[in-house]
C-alpha positions as CSV (number, residue, x, y, z in Angstrom):
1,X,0.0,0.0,0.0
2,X,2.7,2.2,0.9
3,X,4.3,1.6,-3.0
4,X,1.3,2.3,-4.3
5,X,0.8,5.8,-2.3
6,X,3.9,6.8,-3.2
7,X,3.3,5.4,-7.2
8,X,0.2,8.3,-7.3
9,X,2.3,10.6,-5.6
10,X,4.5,10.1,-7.7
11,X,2.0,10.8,-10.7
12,X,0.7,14.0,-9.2
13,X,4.3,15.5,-9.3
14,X,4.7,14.3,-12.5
15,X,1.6,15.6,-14.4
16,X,0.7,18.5,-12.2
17,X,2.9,21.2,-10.0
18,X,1.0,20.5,-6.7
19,X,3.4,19.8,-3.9
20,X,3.8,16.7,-2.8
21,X,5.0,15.5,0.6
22,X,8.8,14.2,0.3
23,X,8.4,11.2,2.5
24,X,8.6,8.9,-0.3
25,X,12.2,7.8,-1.9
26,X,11.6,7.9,-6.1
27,X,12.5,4.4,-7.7
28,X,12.4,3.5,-11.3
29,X,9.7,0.9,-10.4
30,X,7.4,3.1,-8.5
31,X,7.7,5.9,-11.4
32,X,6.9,2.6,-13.8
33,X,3.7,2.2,-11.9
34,X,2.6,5.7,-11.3
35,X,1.0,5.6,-15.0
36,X,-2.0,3.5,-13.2
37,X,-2.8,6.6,-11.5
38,X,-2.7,8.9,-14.4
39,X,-6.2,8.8,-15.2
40,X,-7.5,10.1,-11.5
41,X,-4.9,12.1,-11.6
42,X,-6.0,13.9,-14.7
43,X,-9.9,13.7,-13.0
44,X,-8.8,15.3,-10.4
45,X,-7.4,18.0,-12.1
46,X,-10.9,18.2,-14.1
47,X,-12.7,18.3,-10.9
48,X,-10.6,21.5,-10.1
49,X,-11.2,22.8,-13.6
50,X,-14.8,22.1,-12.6
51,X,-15.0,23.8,-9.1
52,X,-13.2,27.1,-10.7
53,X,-15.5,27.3,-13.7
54,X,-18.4,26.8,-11.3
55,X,-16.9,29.9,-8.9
56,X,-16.4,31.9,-12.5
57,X,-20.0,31.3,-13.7
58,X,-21.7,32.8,-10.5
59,X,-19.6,36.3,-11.4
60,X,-19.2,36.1,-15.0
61,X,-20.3,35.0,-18.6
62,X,-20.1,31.6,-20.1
63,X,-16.8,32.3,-22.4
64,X,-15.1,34.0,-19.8
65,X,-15.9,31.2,-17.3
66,X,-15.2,28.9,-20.0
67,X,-11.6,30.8,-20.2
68,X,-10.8,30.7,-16.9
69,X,-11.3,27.3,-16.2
70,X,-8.8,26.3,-19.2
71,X,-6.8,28.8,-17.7
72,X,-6.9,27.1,-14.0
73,X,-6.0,23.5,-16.3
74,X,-3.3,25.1,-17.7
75,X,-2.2,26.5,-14.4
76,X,-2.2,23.5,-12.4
77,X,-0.2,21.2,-15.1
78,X,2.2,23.7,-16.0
79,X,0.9,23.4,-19.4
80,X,2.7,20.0,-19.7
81,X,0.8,18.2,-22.1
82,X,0.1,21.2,-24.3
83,X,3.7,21.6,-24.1
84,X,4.0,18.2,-25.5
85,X,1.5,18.8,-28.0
86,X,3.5,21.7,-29.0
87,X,7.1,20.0,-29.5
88,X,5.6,17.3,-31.4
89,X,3.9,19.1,-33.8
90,X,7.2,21.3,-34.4
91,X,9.2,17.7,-34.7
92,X,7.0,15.8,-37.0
93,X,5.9,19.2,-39.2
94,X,9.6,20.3,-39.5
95,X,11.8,17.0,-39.4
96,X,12.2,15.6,-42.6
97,X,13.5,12.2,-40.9
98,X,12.6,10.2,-37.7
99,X,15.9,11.6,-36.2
100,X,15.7,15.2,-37.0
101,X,12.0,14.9,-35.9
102,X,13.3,13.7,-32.8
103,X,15.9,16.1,-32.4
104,X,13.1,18.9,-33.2
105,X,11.4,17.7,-30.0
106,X,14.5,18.0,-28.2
107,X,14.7,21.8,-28.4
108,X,12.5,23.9,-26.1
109,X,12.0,26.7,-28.5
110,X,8.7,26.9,-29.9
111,X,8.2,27.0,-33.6
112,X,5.7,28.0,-36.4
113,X,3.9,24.3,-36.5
114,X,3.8,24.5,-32.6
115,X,2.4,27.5,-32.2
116,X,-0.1,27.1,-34.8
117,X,-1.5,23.9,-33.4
118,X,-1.4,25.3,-29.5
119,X,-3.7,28.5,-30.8
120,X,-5.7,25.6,-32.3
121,X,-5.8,23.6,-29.6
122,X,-7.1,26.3,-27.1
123,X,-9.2,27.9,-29.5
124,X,-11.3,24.8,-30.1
125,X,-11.5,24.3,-26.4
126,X,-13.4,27.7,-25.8
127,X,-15.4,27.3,-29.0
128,X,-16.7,23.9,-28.1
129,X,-16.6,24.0,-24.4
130,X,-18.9,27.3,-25.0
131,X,-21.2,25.8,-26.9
132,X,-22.6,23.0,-24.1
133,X,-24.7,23.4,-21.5
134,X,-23.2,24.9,-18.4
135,X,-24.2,22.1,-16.4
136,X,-23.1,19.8,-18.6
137,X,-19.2,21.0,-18.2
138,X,-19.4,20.5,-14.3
139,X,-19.0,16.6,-15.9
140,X,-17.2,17.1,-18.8
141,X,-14.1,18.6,-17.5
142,X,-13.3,16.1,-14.9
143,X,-14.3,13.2,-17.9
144,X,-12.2,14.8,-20.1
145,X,-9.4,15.3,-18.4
146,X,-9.7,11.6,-16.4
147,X,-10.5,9.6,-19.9
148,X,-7.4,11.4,-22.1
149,X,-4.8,10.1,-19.6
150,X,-6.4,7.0,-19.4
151,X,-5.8,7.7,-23.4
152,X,-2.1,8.2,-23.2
153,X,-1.6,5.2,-20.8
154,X,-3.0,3.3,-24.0
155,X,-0.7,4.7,-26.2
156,X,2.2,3.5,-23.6
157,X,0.4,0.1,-23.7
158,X,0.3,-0.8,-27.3
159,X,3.5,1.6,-29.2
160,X,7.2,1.8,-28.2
161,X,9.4,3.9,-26.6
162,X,11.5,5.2,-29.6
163,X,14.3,7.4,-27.5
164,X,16.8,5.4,-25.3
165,X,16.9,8.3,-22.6
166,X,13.8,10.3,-21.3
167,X,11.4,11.4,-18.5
168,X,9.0,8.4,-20.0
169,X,11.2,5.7,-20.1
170,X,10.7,4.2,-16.4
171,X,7.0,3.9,-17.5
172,X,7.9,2.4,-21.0
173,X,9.7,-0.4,-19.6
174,X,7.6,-1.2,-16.9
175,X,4.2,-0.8,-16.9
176,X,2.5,-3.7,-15.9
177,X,-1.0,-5.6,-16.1
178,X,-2.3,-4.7,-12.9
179,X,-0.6,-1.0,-13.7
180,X,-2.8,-1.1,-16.9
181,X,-5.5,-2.8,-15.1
182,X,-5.9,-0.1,-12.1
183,X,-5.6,2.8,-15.1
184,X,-8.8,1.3,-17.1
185,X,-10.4,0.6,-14.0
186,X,-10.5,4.1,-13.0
187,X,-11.7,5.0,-16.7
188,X,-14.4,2.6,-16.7
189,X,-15.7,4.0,-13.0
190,X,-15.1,7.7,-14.8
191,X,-18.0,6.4,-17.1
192,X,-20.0,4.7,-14.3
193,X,-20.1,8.1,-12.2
194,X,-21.1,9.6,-15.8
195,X,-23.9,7.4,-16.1
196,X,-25.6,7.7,-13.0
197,X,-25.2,11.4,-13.1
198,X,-26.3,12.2,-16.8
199,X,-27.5,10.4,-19.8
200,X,-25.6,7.8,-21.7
201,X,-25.9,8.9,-25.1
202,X,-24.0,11.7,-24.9
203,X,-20.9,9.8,-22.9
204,X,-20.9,7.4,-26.2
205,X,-20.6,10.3,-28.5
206,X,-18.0,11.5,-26.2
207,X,-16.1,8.1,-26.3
208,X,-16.2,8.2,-30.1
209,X,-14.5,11.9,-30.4
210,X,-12.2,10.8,-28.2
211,X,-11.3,7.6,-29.7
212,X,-10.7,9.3,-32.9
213,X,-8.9,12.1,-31.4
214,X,-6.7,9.2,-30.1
215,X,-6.4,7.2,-33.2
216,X,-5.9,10.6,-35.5
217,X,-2.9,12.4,-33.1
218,X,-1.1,8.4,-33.0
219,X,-1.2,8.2,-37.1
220,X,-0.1,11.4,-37.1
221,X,3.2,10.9,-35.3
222,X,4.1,7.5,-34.9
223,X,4.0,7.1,-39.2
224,X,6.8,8.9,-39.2
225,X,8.5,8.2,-36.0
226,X,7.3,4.6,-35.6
227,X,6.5,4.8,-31.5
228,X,6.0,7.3,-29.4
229,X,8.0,9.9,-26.9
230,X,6.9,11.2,-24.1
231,X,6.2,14.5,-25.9
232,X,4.0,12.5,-27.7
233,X,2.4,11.2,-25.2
234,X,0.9,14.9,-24.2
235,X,-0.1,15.3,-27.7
236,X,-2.5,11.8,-27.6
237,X,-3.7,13.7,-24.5
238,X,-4.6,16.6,-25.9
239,X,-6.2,15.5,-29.5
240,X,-8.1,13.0,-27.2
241,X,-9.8,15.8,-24.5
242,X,-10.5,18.0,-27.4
243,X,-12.4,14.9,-29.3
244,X,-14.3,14.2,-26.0
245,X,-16.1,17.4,-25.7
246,X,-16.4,17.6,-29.9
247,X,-17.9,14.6,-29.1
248,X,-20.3,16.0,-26.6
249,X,-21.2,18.8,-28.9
250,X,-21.9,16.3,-31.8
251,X,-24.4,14.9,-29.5
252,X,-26.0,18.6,-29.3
């Protein structure tokens, strides 16, 4: 119990910039299993989203509650998927090959393609988000946010780790069944507390932007680079929150 304690501890310091207490000693087997807890991690995170858009929406507008709540997301992670998002859109847009691709992702500048697809990225948050019920985001955010890490933990599950250094290769080399197990779990109870809170149908459409956004953002890379990075990895995040809540707004 104390391993697995530390493993989400672990996970919070990774995805987020919440302190965490230091009583636990990192190991390369507790960061391998601390990708079971990404997915309550990440609802978690939507909760918070959730509780600041709520506080927004009792002062101001929709959009500008909308705004703020991304805002609070972005706060709280220290942007680190959309950071992701960013790097591997300015590898695999401006890399010719798999290895200047991955050298690309290396660098911290941001470029053209980057830029271009974080305006994109937030942009069709706002829009969409905007456009559903306000009582309906109280749900989505912590959905969202829970389901697209559960999203990346698949990726890590069924690709390869293509750099032989990096902040994700602990979790490459050892995440395990029960790991895997404990992440889907937590997914599947994401859609349960859905379920018993709001209708099903729109969940399913949600589940099908999501999947695509997941299935579009992994063609995208690993064609050229034939696996995944950890960069990556925040990317598959990202295309797979913003194809839940198209999702949702299909449903509309």
């Amino acid at each position: 119990m104390r391993n697995q304690i530390a493993s989400f501890l672990l996970a919070v310091q990774f995805l987020t910039r919440l302190p965490v207490p230091g009583w636990f000693t990192y190991t390369e087997a507790r960061m391998a299993t601390s990708a079971a807890y990404y997915p309550l991690v990440g609802a978690l995170v939507g909760a918070f989203c959730s509780a600041v858009f709520w506080g927004a929406l009792l002062i101001f507008p929709l959009l500008v509650s909308v705004i703020i709540a991304v805002a609070a997301g972005l706060l709280v992670t220290g942007a680190f998927h959309e950071d992701g998002l960013a790097d591997t859109f300015d590898g695999i847009g401006g890399g010719h090959t798999r290895e200047s691709a991955l050298e690309i992702m290396r660098d911290s500048r941001l470029g053209t393609y980057g830029t271009l697809a974080l305006v994109a990225a937030l942009a069709l948050k706002a829009a969409t988000l905007t456009a559903l019920p306000a009582h309906m985001l109280l749900f989505a955010f912590p959905a969202a946010h829970g389901l697209s890490r559960l999203s990346s933990v698949l990726t890590i599950a069924t690709s390869r780790y293509v750099r032989a250094e990096g902040t994700g290769k602990p979790v490459a080399k050892g995440l395990s069944l029960p790991s895997l197990l404990i992440a889907i779990i937590t997914g599947a109870a994401i859609c349960l507390a859905w379920i018993n809170l709001l209708p099903v149908a729109p969940l399913l459409y949600g589940l099908i932007g999501l999947a695509i956004g997941h299935v579009a953002m992994r063609a995208f890379f690993e064609f050229k680079l034939k696996g995944y990075t950890g960069d990556t990895l925040g990317a598959v995040q990202q295309a797979s929150e913003i194809g839940f809540y198209l999702g949702l707004l299909a449903w509309l």
